[in-house]
C-alpha positions in Angstrom: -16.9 4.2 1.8 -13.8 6.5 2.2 -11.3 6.8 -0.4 -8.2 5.1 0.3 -5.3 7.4 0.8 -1.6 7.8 1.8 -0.2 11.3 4.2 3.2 12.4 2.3 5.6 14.4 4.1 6.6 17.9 2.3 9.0 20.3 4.9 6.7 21.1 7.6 3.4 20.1 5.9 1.9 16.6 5.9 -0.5 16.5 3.1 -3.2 13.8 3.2 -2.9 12.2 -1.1 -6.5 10.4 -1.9 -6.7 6.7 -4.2 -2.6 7.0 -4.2 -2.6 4.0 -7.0 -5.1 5.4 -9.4 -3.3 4.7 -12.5 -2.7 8.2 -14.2 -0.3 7.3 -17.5 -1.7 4.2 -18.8 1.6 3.7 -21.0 3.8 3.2 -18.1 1.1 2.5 -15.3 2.3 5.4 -13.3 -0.2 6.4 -10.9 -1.0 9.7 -8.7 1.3 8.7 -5.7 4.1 8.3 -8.5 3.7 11.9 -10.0 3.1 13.3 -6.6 6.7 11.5 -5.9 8.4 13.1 -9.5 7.6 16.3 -8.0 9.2 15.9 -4.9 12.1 14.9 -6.5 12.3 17.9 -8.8 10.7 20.4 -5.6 13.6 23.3 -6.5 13.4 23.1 -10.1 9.5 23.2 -10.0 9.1 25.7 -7.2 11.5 27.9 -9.1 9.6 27.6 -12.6 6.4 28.7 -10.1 7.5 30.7 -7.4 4.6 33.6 -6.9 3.0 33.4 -10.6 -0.7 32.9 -11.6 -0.7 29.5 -12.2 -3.2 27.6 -14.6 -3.8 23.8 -13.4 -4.6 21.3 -16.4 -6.0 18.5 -13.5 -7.4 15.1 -14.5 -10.0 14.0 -11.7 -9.9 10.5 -13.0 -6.3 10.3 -14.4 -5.6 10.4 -18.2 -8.5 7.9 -19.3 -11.2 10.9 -18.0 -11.7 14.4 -18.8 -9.2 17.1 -18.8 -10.3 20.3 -16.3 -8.0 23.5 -17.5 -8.7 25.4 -14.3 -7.8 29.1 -13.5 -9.8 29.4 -9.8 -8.1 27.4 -7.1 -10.1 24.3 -6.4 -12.2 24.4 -3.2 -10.6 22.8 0.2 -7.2 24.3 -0.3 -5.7 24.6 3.5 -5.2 28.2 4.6 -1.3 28.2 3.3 -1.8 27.6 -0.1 -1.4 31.4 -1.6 -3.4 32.7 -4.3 -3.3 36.1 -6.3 -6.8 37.4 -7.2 -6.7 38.5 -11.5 -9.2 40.4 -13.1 -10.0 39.2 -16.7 -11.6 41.9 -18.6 -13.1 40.0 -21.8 -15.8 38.3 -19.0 -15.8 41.1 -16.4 -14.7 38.4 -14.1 -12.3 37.3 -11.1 -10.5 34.4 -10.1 -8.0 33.4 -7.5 -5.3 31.6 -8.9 -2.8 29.0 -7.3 0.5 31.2 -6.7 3.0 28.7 -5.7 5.6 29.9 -3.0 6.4 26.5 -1.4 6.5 23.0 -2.3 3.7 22.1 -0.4 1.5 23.5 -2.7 2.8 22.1 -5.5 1.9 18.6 -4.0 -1.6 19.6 -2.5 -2.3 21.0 -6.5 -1.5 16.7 -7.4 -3.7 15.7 -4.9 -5.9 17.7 -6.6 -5.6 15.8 -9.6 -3.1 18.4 -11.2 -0.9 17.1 -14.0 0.5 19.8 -15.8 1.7 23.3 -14.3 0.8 27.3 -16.7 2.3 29.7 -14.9 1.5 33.1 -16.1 4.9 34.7 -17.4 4.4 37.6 -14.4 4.5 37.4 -11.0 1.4 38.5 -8.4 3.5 41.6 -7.4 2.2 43.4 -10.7 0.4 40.6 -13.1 0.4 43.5 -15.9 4.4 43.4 -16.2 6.0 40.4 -17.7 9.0 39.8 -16.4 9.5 36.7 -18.8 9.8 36.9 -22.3 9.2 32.7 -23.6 9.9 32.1 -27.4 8.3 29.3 -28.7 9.1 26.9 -31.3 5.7 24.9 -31.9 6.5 22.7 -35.0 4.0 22.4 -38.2 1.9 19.2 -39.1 4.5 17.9 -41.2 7.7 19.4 -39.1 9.6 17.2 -37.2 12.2 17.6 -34.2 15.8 18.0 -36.9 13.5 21.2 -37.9 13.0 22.1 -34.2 16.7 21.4 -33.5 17.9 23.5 -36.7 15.6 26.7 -35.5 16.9 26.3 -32.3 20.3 27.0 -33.5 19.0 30.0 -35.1 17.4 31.3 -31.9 21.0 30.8 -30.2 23.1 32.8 -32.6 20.2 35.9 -32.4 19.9 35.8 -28.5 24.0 35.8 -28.4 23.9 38.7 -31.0 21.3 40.9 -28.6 23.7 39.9 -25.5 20.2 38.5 -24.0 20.7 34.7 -22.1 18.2 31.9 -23.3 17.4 28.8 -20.9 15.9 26.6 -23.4 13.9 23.2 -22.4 11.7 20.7 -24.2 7.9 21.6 -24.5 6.7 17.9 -23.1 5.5 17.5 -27.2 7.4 17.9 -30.0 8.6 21.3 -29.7 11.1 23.2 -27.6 10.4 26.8 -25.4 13.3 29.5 -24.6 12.7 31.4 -21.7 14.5 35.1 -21.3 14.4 36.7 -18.3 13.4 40.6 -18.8 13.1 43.4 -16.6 9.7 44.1 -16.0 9.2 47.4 -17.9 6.4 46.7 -20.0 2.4 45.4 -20.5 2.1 42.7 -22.2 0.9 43.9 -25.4 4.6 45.6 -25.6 6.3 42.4 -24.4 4.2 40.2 -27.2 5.0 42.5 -30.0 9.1 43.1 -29.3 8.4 38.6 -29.4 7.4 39.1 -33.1 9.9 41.4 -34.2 12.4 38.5 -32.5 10.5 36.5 -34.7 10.6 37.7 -37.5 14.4 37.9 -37.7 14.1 34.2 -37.1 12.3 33.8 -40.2 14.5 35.9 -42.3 17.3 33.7 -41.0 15.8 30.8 -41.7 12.8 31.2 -44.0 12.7 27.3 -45.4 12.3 26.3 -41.7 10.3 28.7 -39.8 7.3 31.0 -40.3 5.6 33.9 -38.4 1.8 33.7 -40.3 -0.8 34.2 -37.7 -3.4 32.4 -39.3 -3.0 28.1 -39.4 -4.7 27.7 -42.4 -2.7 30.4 -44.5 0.5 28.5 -43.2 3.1 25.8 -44.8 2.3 22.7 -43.0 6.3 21.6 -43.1 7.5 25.5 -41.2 7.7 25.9 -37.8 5.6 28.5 -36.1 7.7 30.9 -33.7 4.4 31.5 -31.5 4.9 35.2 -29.9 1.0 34.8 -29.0 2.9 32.8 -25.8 3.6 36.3 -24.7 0.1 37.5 -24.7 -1.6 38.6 -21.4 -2.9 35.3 -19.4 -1.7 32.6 -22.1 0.6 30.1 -20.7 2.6 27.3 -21.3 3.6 24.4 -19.3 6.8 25.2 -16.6 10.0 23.8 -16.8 9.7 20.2 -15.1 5.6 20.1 -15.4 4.5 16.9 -16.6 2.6 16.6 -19.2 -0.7 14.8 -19.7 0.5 12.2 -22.4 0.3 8.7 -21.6 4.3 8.0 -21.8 4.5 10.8 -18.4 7.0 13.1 -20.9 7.9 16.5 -18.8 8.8 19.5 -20.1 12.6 19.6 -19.2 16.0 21.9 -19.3 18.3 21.5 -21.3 21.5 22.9 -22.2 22.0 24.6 -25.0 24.8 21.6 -25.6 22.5 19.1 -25.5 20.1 20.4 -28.1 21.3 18.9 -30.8 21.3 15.4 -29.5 18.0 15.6 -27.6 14.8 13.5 -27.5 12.2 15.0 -26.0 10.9 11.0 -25.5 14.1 10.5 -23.5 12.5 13.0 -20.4 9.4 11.7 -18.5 8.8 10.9 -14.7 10.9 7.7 -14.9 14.2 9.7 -16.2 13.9 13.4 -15.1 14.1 12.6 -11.7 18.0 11.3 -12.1 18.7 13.8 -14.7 18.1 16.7 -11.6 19.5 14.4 -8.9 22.7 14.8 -11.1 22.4 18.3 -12.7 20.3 20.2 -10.7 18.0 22.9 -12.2 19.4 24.3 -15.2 17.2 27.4 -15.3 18.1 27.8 -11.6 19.9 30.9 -12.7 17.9 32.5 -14.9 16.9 35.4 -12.4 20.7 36.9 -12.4 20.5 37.1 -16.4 18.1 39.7 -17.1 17.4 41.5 -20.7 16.5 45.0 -21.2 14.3 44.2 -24.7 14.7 47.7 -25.7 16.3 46.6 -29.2 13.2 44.4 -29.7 10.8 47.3 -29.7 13.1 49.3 -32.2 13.1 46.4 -34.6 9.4 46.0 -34.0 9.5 50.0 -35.2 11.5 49.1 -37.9 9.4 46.7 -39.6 6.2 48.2 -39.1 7.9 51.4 -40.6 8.4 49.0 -43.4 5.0 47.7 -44.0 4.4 45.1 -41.6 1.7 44.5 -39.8 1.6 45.0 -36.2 0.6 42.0 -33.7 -3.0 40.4 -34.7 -5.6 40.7 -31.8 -4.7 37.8 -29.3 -8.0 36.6 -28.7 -8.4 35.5 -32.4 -6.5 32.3 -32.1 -4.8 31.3 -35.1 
C-alpha cells in the first residue's frame, strides 16, 4: 500500500512530502508536514546558514520515537538538482557526497528525507580545506546552567569588540549558546582550530570561576563551561542557525542579538515561535558575510602561550 503523501510548493520545485502527519516531536505533536512548513517559513535564514557547505543530516526515519541516522552521504533518490560536493576523509580512505544546499528546495527534499537537524561544515565546496567560519562555542558543564552561559557570553563580547572582530551569536537548540565569526579563508583547519583556543584561553583568564579550556571531560569541573575550539576542527559540525533540533519540545537553534542575551530562554525558540520571531526580524546573521576577520592576532596569541608553556591543540580525533 502506498504511503500517503502531500506535493508542497518550493519556487519552481514541487516536492512530493511522504506520511505528512507522522508525528515527529511527541511534546508538541508536531509532525513532518509541520517541520517541513518551519522551514519554509525561515527559507532565507536557513538557506543562508547552508548556502554551498558540506552538510551533515541528523534524519529520523520514524520521527523522534526511532533511531537517530547522522548521515554524511546524500541519501539515495535525490532529484538531479539537489547539489552535492564530493570530500575525501583521510582517517577511512573514503569518499562521500555531501548535501551542499544552494536553494531551498533542497532544504525541504533533505525533510522529506526525514532530516531534522542541519551540520554544515564551517567551509564551503569551493575549497573544503579553508574555513571561512570561525564558531566559538559555549557548551555548559553537568552542573552549569544558562546565568553561567549568559555571564561567558558577556565575556566573549568584550574580547571580540577588543579584536575589532563581529560575533553573530544564537542559541545552540540545548543549553548552550554558539558565536559565529566570519574569517577570511586563509587558513587549514588545524590553524583556524588552534587561533580558537588561544581565543579561549583569554576567555578563561577573564573568567576563570566560569569557564574552562581542559581537553579532557573527566579532568574538568563539572560547574565550568567548556569553550569547545574542537568545533573548529576539520569535518566537526554543529547545528546551523534556525536547524531544529531533535528534542521533543521542537527547540531550534536561533539568532539572537547580542541585546537579547541576557534575557534569553533558549525554551522560548522552537518551530511554534521562531517562525514569528523571523516574520518580524528577519535573519539576524543575514549580514554576517560583509563582516569578515583577519584572525592574524589569534595565531600570535596562540604563539604567545605556547612560547609560555602551553600546550598546543590535542589531536582532534581523541574526543574529550
Amino acid at each position: 500500500m502506498a504511503s500517503p503523501f502531500t506535493e508542497v510548493e518550493v519556487d519552481d520545485r514541487v516536492i512530493k512530502v511522504t506520511n505528512p502527519d507522522r508525528v515527529y516531536f511527541p511534546e508538541s505533536g508536531a509532525t513532518k508536514l509541520d517541520l517541513v512548513y518551519y522551514y519554509l517559513a525561515v527559507g532565507d535564514g536557513i538557506v543562508n546558514a547552508l548556502f554551498e557547505r558540506p552538510c551533515m543530516l541528523h534524519r529520523f526515519p520514524k520521527g523522534l520515537a526511532g533511531d537517530k541516522v547522522h548521515q554524511k552521504r546524500l541519501p539515495a533518490g535525490a532529484p538531479p538538482w539537489v547539489e552535492t560536493v564530493r570530500l575525501h576523509f583521510p582517517r577511512w580512505n573514503r569518499t562521500a557526497d555531501e548535501l551542499c544546499v544552494t536553494e531551498l528546495g533542497a532544504v525541504v527534499w533533505a525533510v522529506q528525507m526525514s532530516t531534522v537537524e542541519f551540520h554544515p561544515w564551517n567551509s564551503r565546496r569551493e575549497d573544503p580545506e579553508s574555513p571561512d567560519e570561525w564558531r566559538i562555542d559555549l557548551d555548559p558543564g553537568p552542573l552549569s546552567d544558562f546565568a553561567q552561559v549568559k555571564r561567558v557570553a558577556g565575556v566573549v563580547h568584550e574580547v571580540l569588540d577588543e579584536l575589532g572582530a563581529v560575533g553573530y551569536p544564537k542559541t545552540s537548540g540545548g543549553k548552550g549558546l554558539h558565536v559565529y565569526v566570519r574569517i577570511r579563508p586563509d587558513h587549514g583547519h588545524k590553524v583556524v582550530r588552534r587561533a580558537a583556543l588561544a581565543f579561549a584561553r583569554e576567555v578563561e583568564r577573564r573568567a576563570p570561576d566560569d569557564v574552562t579550556t581542559t581537553w579532557w571531560r573527566k579532568d574538568r569541573d563539572p560547574h565550568h563551561l567548556f569553550v569547545d575550539y574542537n568545533q573548529n576542527a576539520r569535518d566537526h559540525t554543529i547545528a546551523a542557525a534556525y536547524s531544529v533540533r531533535g528534542v521533543p519540545d521542537a527547540r531550534v537553534s536561533t539568532p539572537v542579538r547580542w541585546d537579547e542575551v541576557d534575557d534569553c530562554d533558549p525554551r522560548d525558540f522552537t518551530i511554534s515561535t521562531v517562525p514569528r520571531r523571523f516574520a518580524e526580524l528577519g535573519d539576524l546573521h543575514a549580514g554576517i558575510d560583509r563582516d569578515v576577520f583577519d584572525i592574524a592576532p589569534l595565531i600570535e596569541w596562540a604563539d604567545r602561550d605556547e612560547a609560555a608553556g602551553a600546550e598546543p591543540p590535542a589531536d582532534p580525533e581523541e574526543q574529550p
